[in-house]
KOLPA-903597 format. One record per residue (C-alpha): residue number from 1; residue in one letter; y, z negated, x. Coordinates in pm, 1 decimal. Example, Ala and Ser with C-alpha at 12.3 -4.5 7.8 and 13.67 -1.06 7.14 Angstrom:
# KOLPA-903597
+------+------+----------+----------+----------+
: resi : resn :    north :       up :     east :
+------+------+----------+----------+----------+
:    1 :    A :   -450.0 :   -780.0 :   1230.0 :
:    2 :    S :   -106.0 :   -714.0 :   1367.0 :
+------+------+----------+----------+----------+
This chain:
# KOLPA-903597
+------+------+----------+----------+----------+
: resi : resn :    north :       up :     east :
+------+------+----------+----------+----------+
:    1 :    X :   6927.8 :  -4604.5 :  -3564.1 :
:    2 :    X :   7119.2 :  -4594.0 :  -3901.0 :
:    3 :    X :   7395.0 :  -4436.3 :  -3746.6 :
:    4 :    X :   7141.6 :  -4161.1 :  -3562.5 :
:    5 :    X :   6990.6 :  -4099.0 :  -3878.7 :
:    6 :    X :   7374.9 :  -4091.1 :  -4083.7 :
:    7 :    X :   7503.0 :  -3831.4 :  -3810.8 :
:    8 :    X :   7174.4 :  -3607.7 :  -3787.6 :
:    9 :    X :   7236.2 :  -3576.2 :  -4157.8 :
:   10 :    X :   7630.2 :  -3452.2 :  -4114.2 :
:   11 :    X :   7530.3 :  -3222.0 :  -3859.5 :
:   12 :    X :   7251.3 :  -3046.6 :  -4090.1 :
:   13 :    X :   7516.3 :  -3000.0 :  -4390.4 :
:   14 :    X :   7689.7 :  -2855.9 :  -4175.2 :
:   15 :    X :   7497.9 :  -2623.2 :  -4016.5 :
:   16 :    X :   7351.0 :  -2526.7 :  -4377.0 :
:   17 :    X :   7648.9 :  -2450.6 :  -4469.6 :
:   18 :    X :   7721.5 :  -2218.8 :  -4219.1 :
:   19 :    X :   7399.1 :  -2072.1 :  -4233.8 :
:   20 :    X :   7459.8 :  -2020.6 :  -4613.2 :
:   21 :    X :   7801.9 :  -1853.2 :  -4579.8 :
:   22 :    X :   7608.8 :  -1552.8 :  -4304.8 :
:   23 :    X :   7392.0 :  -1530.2 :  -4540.4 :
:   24 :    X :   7626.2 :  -1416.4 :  -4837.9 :
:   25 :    X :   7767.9 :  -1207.5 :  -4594.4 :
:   26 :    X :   8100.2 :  -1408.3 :  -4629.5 :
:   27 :    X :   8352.5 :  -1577.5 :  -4337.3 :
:   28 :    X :   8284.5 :  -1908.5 :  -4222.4 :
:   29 :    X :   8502.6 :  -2158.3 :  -4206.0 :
:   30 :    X :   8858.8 :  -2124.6 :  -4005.3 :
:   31 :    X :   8892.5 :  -2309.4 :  -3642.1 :
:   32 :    X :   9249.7 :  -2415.3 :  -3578.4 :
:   33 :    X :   9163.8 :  -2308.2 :  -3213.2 :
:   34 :    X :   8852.3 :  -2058.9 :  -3274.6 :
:   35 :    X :   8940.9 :  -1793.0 :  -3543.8 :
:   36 :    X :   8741.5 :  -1454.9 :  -3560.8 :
:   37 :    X :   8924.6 :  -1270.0 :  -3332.9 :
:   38 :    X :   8904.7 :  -1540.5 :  -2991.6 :
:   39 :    X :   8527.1 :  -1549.9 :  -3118.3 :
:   40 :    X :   8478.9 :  -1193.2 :  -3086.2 :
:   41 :    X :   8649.9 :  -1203.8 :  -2683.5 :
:   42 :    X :   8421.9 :  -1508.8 :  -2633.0 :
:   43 :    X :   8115.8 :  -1319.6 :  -2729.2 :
:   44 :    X :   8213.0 :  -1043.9 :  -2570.0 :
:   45 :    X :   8199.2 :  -1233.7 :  -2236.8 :
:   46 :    X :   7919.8 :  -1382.4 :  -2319.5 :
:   47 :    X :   7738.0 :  -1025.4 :  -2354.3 :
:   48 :    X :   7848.3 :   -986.6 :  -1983.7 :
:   49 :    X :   7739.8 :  -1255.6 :  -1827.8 :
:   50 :    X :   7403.4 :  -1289.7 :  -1973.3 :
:   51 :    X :   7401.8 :   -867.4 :  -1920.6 :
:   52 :    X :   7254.2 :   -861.9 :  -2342.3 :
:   53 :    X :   7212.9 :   -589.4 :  -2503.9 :
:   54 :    X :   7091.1 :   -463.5 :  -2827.6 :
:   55 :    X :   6935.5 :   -164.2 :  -3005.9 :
:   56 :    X :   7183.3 :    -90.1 :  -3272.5 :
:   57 :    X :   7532.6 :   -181.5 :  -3382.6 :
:   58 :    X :   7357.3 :   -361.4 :  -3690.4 :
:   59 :    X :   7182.8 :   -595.7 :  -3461.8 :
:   60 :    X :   7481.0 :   -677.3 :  -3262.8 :
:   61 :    X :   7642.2 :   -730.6 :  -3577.4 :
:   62 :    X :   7399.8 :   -951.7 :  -3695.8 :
:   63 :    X :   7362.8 :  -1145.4 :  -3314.1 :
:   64 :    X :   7742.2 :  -1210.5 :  -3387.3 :
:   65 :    X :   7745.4 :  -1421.2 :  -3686.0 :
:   66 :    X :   7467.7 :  -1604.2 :  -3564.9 :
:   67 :    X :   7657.5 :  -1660.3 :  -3253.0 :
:   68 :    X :   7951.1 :  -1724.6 :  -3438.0 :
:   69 :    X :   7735.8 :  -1975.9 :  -3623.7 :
:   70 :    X :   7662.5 :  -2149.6 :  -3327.8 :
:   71 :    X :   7974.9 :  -2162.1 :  -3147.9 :
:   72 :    X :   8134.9 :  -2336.9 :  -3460.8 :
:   73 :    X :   7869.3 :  -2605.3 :  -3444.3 :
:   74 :    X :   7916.5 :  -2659.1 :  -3082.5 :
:   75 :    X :   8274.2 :  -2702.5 :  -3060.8 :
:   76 :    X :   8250.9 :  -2964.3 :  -3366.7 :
:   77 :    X :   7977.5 :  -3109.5 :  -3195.4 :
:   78 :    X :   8109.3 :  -3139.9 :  -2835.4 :
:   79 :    X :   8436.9 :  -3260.2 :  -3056.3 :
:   80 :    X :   8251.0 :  -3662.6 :  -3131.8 :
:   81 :    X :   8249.7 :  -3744.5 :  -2824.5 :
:   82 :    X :   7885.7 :  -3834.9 :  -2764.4 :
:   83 :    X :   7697.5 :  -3874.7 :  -2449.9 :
:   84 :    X :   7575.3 :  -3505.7 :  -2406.4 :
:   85 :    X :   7723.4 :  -3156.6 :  -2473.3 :
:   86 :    X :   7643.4 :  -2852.8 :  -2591.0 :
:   87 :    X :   7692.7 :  -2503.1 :  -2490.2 :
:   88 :    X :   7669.4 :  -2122.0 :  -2608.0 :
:   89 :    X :   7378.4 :  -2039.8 :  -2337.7 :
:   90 :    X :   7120.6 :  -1759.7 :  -2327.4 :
:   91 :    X :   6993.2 :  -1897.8 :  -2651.2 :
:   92 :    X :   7292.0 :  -1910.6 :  -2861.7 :
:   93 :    X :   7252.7 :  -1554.1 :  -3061.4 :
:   94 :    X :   6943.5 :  -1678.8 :  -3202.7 :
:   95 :    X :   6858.8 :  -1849.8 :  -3526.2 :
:   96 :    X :   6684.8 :  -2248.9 :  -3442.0 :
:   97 :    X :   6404.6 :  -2095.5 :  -3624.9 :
:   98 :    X :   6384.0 :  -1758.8 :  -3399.6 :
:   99 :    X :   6404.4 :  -1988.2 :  -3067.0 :
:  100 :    X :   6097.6 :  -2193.6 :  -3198.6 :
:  101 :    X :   5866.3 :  -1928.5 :  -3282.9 :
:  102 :    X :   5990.4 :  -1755.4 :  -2889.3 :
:  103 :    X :   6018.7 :  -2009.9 :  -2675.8 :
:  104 :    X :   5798.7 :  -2298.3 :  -2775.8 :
:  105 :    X :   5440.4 :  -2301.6 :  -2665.4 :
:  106 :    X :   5265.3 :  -2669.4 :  -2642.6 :
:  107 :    X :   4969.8 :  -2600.5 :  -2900.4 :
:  108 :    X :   4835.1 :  -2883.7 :  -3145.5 :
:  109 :    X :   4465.8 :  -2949.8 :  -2961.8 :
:  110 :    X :   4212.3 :  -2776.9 :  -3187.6 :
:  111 :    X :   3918.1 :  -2964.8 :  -3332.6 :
:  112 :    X :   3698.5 :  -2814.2 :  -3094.4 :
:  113 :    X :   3904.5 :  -2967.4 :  -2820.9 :
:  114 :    X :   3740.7 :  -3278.3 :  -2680.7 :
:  115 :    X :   3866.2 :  -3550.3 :  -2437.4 :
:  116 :    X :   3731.4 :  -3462.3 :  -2091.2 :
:  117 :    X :   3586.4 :  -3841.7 :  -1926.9 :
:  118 :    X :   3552.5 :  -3955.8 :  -1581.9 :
:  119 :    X :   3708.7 :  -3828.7 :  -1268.7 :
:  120 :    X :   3859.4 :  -3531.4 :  -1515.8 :
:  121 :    X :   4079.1 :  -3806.3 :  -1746.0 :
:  122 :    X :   4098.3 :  -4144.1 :  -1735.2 :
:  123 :    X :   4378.9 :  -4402.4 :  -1880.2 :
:  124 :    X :   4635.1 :  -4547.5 :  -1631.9 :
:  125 :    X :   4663.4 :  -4915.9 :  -1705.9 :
:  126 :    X :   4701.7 :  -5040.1 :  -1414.5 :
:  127 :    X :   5013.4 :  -4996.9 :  -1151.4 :
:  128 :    X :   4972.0 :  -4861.5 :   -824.2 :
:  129 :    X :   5277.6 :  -4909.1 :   -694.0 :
:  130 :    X :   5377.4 :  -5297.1 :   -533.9 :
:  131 :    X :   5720.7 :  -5254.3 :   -645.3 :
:  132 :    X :   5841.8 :  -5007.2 :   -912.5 :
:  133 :    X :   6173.9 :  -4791.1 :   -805.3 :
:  134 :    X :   6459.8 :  -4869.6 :  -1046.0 :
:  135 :    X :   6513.8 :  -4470.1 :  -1020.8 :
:  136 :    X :   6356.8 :  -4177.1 :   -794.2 :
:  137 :    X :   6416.4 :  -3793.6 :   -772.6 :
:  138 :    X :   6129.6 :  -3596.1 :   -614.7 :
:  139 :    X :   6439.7 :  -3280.2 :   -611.9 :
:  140 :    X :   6579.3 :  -3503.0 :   -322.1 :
:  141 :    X :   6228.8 :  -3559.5 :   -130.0 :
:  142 :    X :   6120.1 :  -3148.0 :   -129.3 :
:  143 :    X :   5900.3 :  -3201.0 :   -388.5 :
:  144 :    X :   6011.1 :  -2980.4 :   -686.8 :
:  145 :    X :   6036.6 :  -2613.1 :   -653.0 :
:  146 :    X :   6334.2 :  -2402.8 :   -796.3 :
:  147 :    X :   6369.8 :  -2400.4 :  -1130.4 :
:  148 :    X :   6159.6 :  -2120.0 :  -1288.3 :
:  149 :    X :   6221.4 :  -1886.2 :  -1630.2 :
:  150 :    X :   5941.2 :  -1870.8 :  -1871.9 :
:  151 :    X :   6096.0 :  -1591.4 :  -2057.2 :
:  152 :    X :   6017.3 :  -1439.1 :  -2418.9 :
:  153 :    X :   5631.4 :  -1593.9 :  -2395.7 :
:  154 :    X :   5536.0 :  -1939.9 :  -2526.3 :
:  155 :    X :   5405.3 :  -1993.9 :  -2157.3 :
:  156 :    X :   5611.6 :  -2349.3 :  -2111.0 :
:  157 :    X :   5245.9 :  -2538.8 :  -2070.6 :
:  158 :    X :   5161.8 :  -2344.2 :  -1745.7 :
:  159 :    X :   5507.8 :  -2383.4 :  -1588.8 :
:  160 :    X :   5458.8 :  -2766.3 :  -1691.5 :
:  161 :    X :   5112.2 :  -2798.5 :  -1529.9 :
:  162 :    X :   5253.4 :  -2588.1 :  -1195.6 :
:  163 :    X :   5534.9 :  -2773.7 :  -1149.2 :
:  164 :    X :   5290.8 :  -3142.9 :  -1121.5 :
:  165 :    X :   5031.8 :  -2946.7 :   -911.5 :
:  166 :    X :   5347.8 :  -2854.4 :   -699.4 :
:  167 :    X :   5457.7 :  -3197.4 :   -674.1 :
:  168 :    X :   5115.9 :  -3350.2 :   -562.1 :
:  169 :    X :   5086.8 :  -3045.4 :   -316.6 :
:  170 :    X :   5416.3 :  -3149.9 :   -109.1 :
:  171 :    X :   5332.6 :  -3503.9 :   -180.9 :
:  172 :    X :   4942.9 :  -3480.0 :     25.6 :
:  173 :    X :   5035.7 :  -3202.3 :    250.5 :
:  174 :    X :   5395.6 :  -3192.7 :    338.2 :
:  175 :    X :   5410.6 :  -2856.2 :    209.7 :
:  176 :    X :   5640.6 :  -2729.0 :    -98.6 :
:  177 :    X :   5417.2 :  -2400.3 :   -267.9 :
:  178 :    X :   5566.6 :  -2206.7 :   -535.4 :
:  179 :    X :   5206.6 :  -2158.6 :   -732.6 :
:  180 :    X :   5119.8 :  -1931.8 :   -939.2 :
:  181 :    X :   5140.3 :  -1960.3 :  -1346.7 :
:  182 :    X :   5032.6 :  -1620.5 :  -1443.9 :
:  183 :    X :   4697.2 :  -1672.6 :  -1267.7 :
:  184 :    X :   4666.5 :  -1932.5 :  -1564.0 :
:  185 :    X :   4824.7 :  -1745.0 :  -1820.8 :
:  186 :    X :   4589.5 :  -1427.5 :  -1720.7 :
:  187 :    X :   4251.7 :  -1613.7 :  -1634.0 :
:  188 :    X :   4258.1 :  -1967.8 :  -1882.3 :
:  189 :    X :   4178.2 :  -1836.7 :  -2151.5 :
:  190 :    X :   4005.6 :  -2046.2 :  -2430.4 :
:  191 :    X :   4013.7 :  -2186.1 :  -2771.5 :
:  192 :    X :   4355.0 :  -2414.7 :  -2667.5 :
:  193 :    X :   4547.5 :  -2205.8 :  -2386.8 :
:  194 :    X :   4649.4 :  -1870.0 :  -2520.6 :
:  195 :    X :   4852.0 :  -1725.2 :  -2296.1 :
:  196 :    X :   5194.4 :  -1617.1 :  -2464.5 :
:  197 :    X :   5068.4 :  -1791.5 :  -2755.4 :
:  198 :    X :   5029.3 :  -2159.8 :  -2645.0 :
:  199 :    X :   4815.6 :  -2384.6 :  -2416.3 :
:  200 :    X :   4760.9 :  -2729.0 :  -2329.6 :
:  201 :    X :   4849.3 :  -2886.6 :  -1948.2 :
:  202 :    X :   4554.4 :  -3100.0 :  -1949.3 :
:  203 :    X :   4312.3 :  -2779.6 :  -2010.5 :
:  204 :    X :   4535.6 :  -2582.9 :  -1668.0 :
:  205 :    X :   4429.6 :  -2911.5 :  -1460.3 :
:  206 :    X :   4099.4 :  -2886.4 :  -1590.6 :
:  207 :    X :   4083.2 :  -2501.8 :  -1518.2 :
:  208 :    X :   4244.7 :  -2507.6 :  -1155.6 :
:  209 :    X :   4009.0 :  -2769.9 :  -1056.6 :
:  210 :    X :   3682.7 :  -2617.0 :  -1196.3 :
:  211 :    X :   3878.5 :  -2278.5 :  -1016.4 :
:  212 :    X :   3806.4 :  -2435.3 :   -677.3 :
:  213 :    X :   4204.2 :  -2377.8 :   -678.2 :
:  214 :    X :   4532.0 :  -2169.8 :   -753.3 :
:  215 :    X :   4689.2 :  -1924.4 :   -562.8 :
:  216 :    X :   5098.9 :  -1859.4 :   -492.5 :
:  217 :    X :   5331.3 :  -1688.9 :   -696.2 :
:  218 :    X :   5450.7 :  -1465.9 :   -433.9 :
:  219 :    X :   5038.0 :  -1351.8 :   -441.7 :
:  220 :    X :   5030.8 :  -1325.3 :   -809.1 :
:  221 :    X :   5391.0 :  -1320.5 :   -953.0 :
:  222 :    X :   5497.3 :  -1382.6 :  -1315.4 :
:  223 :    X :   5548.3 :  -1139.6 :  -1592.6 :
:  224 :    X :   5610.6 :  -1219.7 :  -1935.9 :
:  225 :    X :   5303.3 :  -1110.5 :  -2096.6 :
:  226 :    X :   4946.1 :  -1239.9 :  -2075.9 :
:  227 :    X :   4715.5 :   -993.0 :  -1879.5 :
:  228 :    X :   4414.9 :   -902.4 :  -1747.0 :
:  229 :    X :   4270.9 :  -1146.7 :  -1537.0 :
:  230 :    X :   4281.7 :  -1045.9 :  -1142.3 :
:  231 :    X :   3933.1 :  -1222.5 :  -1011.5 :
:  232 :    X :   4050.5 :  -1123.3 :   -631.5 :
:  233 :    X :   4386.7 :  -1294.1 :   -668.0 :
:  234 :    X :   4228.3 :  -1551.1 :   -831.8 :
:  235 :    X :   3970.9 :  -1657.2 :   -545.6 :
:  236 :    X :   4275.5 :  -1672.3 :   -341.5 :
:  237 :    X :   4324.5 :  -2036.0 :   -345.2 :
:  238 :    X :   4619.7 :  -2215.9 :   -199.0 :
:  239 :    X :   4639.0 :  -2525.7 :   -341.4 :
:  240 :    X :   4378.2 :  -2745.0 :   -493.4 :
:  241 :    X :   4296.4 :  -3043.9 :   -674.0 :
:  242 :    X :   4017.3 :  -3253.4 :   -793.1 :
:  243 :    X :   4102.6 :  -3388.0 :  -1170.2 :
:  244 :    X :   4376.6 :  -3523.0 :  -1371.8 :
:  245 :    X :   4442.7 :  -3886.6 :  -1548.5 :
:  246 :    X :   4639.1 :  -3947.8 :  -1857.9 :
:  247 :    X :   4870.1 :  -4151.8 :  -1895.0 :
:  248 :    X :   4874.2 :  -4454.7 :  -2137.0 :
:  249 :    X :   4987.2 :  -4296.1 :  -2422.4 :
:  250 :    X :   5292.3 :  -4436.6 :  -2613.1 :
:  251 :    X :   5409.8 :  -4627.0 :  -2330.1 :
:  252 :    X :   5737.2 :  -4538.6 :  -2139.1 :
:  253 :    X :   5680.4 :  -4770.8 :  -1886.1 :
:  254 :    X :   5303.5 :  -4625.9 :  -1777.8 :
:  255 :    X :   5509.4 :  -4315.4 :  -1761.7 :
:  256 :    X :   5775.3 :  -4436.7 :  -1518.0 :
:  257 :    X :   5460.7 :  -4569.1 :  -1320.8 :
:  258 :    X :   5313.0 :  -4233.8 :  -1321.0 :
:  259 :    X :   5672.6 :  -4024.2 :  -1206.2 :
:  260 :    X :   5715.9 :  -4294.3 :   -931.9 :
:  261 :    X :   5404.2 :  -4174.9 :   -777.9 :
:  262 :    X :   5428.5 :  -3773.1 :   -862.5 :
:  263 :    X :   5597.6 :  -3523.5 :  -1060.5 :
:  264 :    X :   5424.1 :  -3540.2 :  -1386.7 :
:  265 :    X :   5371.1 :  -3345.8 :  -1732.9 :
:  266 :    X :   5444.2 :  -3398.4 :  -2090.3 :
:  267 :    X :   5489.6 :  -3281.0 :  -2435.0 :
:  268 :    X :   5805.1 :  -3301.0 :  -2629.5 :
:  269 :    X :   5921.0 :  -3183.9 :  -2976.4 :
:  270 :    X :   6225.8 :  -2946.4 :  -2790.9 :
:  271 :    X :   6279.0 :  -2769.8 :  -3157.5 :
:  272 :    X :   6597.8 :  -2862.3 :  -3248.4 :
:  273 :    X :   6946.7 :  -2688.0 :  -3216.7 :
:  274 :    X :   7086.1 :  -3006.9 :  -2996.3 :
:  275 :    X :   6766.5 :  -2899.8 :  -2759.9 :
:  276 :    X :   6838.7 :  -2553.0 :  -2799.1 :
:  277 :    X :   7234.8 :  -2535.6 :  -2729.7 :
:  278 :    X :   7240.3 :  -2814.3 :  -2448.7 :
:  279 :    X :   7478.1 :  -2811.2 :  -2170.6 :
:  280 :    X :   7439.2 :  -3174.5 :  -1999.9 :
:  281 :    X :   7476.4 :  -3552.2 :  -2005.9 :
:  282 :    X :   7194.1 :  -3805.2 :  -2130.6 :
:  283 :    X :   7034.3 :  -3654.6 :  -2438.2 :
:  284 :    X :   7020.2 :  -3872.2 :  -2734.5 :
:  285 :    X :   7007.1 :  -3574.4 :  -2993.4 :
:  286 :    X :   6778.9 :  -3585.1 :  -3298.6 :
:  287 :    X :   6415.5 :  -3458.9 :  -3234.8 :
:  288 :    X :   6120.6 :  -3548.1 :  -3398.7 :
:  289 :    X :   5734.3 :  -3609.6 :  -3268.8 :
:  290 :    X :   5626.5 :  -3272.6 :  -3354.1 :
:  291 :    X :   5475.3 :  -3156.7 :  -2960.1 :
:  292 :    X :   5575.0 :  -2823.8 :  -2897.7 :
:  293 :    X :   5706.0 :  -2810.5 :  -2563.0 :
:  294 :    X :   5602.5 :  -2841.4 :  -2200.4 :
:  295 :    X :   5800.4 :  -2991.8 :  -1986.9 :
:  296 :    X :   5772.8 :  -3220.4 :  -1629.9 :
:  297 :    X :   5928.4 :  -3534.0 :  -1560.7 :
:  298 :    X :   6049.2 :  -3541.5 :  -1195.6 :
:  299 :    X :   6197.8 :  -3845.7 :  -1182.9 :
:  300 :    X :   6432.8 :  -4101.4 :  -1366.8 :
:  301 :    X :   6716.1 :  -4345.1 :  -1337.4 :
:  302 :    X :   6982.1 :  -4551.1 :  -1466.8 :
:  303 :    X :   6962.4 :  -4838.1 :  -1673.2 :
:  304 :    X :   7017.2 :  -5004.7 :  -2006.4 :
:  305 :    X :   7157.3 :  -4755.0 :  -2254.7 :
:  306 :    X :   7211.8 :  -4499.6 :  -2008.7 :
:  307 :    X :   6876.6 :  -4503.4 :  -1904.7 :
:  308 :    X :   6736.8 :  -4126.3 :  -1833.9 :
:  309 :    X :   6426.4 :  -3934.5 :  -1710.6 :
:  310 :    X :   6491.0 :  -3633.2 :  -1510.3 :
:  311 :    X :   6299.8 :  -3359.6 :  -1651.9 :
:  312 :    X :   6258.4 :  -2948.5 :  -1566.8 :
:  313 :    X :   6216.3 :  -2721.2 :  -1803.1 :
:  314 :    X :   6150.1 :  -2345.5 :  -1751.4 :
:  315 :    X :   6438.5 :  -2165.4 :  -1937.4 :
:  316 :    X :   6582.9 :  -2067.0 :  -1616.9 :
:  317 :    X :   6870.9 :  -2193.9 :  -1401.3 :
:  318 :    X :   7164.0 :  -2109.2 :  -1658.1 :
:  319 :    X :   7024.1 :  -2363.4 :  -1927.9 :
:  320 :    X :   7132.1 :  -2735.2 :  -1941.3 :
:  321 :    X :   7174.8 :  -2895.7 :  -1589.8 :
:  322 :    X :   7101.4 :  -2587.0 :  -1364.4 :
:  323 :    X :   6744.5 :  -2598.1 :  -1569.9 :
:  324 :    X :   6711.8 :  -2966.4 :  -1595.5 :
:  325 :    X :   6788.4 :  -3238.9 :  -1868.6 :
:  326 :    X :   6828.0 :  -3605.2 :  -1853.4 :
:  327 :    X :   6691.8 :  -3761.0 :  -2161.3 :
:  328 :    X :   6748.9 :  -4103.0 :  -2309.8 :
:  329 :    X :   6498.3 :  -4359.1 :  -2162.5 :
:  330 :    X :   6379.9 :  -4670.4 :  -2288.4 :
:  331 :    X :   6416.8 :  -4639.9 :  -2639.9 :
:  332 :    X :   6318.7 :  -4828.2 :  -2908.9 :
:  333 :    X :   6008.3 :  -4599.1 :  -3046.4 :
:  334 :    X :   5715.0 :  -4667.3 :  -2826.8 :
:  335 :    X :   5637.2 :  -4287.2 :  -2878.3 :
:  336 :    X :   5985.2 :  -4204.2 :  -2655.9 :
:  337 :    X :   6276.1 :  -3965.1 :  -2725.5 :
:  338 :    X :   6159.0 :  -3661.9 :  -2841.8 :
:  339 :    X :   5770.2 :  -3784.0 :  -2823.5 :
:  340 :    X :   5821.9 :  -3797.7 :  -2476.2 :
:  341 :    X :   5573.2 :  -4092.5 :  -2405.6 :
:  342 :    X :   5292.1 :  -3919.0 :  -2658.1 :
:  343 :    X :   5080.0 :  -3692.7 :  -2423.9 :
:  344 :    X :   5162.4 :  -3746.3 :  -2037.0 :
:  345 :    X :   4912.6 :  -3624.3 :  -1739.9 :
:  346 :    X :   4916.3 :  -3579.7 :  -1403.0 :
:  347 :    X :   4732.5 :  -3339.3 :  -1125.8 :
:  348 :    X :   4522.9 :  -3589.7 :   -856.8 :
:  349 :    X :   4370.0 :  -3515.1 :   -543.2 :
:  350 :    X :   4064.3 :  -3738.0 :   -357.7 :
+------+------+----------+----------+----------+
């Protein structure tokens, strides 16, 4: 833990003091294999293959030396050794704080948010499985559809709560349905899901089953943006189900329980630059408790230190593992890696 904390520490004086030197306006530091100039063709190919544009030569000028930034920290990152990379993605001409505000969208529960009882929520204490899988991988049973893109819209919370409701829907009817998370971006609105700005997974469960039911994506497709709600689309039910349970909270091994059963969904803190800039391997990067992401858990595997769930995120295909990341399992902190143990639920079906 010491040494966690001792190299989280390096890597922020570090990245501070790159940050400091764009924002004098001055060079950063030399690269005996990454000056300026190989930067510049790097970026340039990067432009290409992620097709990115921007309005003015000031903003691409500004893009740059963030990118620059970035790459610098990734090379001396990737340079330790350690059991994950990183990578200059999609996200790697933004600022950490510019890909928080975009692309993070688990909302804190508002005081007026109370725990639903009954056949809506209950605790899993129990374990309904005889004999717990040492790993599983519901990509390799048909359960999990392709890996989806969320976009510039803080929408991660629907794509969590589709992908589980996906999962239990090939699980009870042999079927794999790619459903539909604008219906829930466009017609769930309330106090705690806001559309672009936020929601919780827990409330989409809640509203798809009081819903009678969601529809496909090919019948209402995503965009971006929160809309008006389409009441004909939405009557247009394809998959149902009849509550949700959540699971023991702070407890990795209810959670394992859960995902050998069903695709399920959580809430991470997925804020940091490690998050941000990952490539692949087990993650083991520095992250807080601070929920702000949606994510589901599809499966897991390993054991001891190298331990890992499976988890998809919605950043599209290019990010991390083809969308996915494994992520340290089994740790120490009851809460999990990245809070991943703090707020878990799952879709169910009578």
């Amino acid at each position: 833990m010491e040494s966690r904390l001792g190299l989280s520490v390096l890597f922020f004086l570090l990245f501070a003091t790159a940050s400091l030197a764009y924002s004098r306006n001055d060079a950063l530091p030399d690269h005996d294999e990454l000056d300026d100039n190989s930067i510049r063709h790097r970026y340039d190919d990067w432009l290409v293959r992620y097709n990115r544009t921007y309005s003015s030569g000031s903003e691409r000028n500004k893009r740059y030396k963030i990118y620059k930034s970035n790459v610098l920290y990734i090379e001396y990152f990737n340079s330790l050794d350690l059991p994950f990379n990183l990578t200059d993605n999609g996200f790697a001409d933004l600022t950490n704080k510019e890909f928080r505000k975009t692309y993070l969208g688990y909302r804190k529960r508002s005081k007026h948010h109370r725990r639903w009882s009954g056949q809506h929520e209950v605790n899993q204490t129990g374990c309904p499985v005889t004999s717990l899988p040492t790993s599983i991988d519901w990509r390799s049973k048909g359960a999990v559809s392709p890996v989806k893109d969320q976009g510039q819209c803080g929408s991660c919370w629907a794509f969590s709560a589709i992908a589980a409701v996906e999962g239990l829907t090939k699980i009870r009817t042999g079927k794999l349905l790619s459903l539909s998370e604008q219906e829930i971006l466009d017609c769930d609105a309330d106090r705690d899901n806001q559309g672009c700005n936020g929601g919780l997974m827990d409330k989409a469960f809640l509203f798809i089953k009081q819903n009678g039911g969601i529809t496909t994506e090919t019948n209402y497709p995503y965009q971006p943006r929160k809309a008006v709600c389409n009441k004909a689309k939405e009557k247009d039910h394809a998959a149902s189900i009849t509550g949700y349970r959540v699971v023991t909270r702070n407890n990795e091994h209810s959670l394992q329980v859960a995902v050998a059963a069903q695709p399920v969904s959580v809430a991470i803190d997925a804020g940091s630059l490690e998050f941000q800039l990952y490539s692949g391997g087990i993650f083991t990067g520095s992250c807080g408790r601070e929920l702000n992401h949606g994510v589901a858990v599809v499966g897991y595997g390993g054991a001891g230190t190298g331990a890992y769930w499976i988890v998809k995120n919605s950043w599209g295909s290019s990010w991390g593992e083809r969308g996915y990341m494994r992520m340290q399992k089994d740790i120490h902190d009851r809460r999990g890696l990245c809070g991943i143990a703090m707020q878990a639920s799952y879709p169910v079906k009578a």
